[in-house]
N, C-alpha and C positions, 0 to 999 in steps of 0.2 A: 952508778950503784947506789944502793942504799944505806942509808948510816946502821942500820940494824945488823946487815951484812947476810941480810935473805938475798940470793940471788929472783928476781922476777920475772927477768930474761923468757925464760923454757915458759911460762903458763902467761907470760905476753903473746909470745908468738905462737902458742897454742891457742889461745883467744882470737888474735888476729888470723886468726888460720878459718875460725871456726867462722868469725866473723865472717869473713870474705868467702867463704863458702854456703855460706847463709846468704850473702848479698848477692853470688850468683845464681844462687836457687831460687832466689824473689825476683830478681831480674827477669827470668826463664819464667814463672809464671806469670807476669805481668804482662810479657812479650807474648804468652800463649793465652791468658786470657782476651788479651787487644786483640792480637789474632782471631779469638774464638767469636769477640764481640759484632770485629768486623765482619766476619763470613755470616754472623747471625744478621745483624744490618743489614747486609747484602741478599742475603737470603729472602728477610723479610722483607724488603724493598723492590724485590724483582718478583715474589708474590703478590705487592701489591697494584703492580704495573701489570702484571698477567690478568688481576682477577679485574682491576680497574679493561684493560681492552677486552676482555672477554665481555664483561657488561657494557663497553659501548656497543661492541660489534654484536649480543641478543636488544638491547635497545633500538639501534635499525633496523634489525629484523624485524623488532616487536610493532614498530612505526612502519614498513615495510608492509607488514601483515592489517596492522589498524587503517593504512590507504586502502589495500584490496577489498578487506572487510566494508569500508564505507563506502568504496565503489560500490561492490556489490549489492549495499544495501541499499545506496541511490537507486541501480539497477531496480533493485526489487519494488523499491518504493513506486518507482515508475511504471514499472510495469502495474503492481498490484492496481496503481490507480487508473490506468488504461482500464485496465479491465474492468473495476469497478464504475467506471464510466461506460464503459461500452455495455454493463449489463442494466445499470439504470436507461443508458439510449433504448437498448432493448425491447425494456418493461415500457418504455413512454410507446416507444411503435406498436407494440404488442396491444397497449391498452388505448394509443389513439383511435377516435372516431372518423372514420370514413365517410366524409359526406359525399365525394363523387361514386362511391361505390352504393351507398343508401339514398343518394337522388334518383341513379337507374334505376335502382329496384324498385323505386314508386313510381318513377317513369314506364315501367314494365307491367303494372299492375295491371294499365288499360287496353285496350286494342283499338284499333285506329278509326274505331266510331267515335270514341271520344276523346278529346282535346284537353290539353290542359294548359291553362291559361300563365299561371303563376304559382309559384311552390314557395311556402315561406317557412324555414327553419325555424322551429318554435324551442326545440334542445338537440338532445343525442337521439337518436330515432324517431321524435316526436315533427311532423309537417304537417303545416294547411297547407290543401290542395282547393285550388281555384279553378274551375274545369267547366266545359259544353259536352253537352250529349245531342248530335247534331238529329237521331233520332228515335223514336220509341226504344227499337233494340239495345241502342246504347245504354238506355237509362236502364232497360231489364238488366245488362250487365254490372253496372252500379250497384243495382238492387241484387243481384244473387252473390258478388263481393262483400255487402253488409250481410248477406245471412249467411255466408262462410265464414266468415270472421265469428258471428256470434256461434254459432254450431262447434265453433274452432278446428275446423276444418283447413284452414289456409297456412301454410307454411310460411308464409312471408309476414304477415300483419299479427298485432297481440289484439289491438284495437281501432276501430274507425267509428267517430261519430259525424252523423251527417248533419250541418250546424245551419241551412240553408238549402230552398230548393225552388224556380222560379222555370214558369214553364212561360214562353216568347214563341209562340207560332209553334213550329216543330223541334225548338232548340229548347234543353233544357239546360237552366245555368244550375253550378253546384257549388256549396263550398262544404270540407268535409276535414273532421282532423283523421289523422292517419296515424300509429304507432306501431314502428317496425318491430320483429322479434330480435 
């Protein structure tokens, strides 16, 4: 007791009442905010684990997708150049000159009176022809092929100049250039 002679007692243990009633209501929240924290931790960490495999498993797909895409693109690359080579082969054949097909046809010009010795490739349509006319008629046929040609009459020739002419007993010798159409 006190020398005063106030008893303390009653508003002690009303204090300590209060106290300790306060110290389990702070307890209780502490316990329920660590609770609250931890399910939030939790929460938040098993979203990150979600949204973390979700973005592995679209990034294999997305590599996944970037293989097929580049196949297909080799694919395509390869083809497109296939083709772009097969259309320049094409244009080379389309635009090549035909010399066994433009020999015959100078070969064909004459008829079997007259011979032809030697044919020399001078360009692209362009030949000397080195040839006999074994007689008169032969050589009229010569001669009515140079006035077809100039008449432009002749479907095969643009031009023919006769650069030579040597008449041998009954053979005439020629030499003549030729220009196919």
């Amino acid at each position: 007791m006190n020398n005063e002679g106030i008893n303390l007692l009653p508003n002690q243990a009303k204090f300590r009442a209060l106290r300790s009633a306060l110290q389990k209501k702070i307890n209780l929240f502490m316990w329920l905010f660590g609770l609250g924290m931890t399910l939030t931790a939790l929460v938040v960490i098993g979203f990150l684990v979600f949204s973390k495999t979700s973005l592995n498993g679209l990034i294999k797909k997305q590599n996944a997708l970037n293989m097929e895409l580049k196949t297909m693109s080799d694919v395509f690359t390869t083809s497109w150049g296939v083709k772009y080579r097969a259309k320049i082969v094409g244009n080379l054949l389309a635009d090549r000159f035909e010399y066994g097909e433009s020999i015959e046809r100078v070969n064909d010009l004459f008829s079997k009176k007259i011979t032809v010795n030697s044919l020399e490739i001078r360009g692209i349509n362009d030949f000397l022809i080195d040839g006999e006319a074994r007689s008169d008629e032969g050589m009229n046929e010569i001669e009515e092929l140079i006035e077809e040609v100039k008449n432009k009459q002749n479907d095969n020739l643009d031009n023919v100049n006769l650069i030579s002419l040597n008449k041998s007993g009954s053979t005439w010798k020629f030499k003549m250039e030729v220009r196919l159409k």
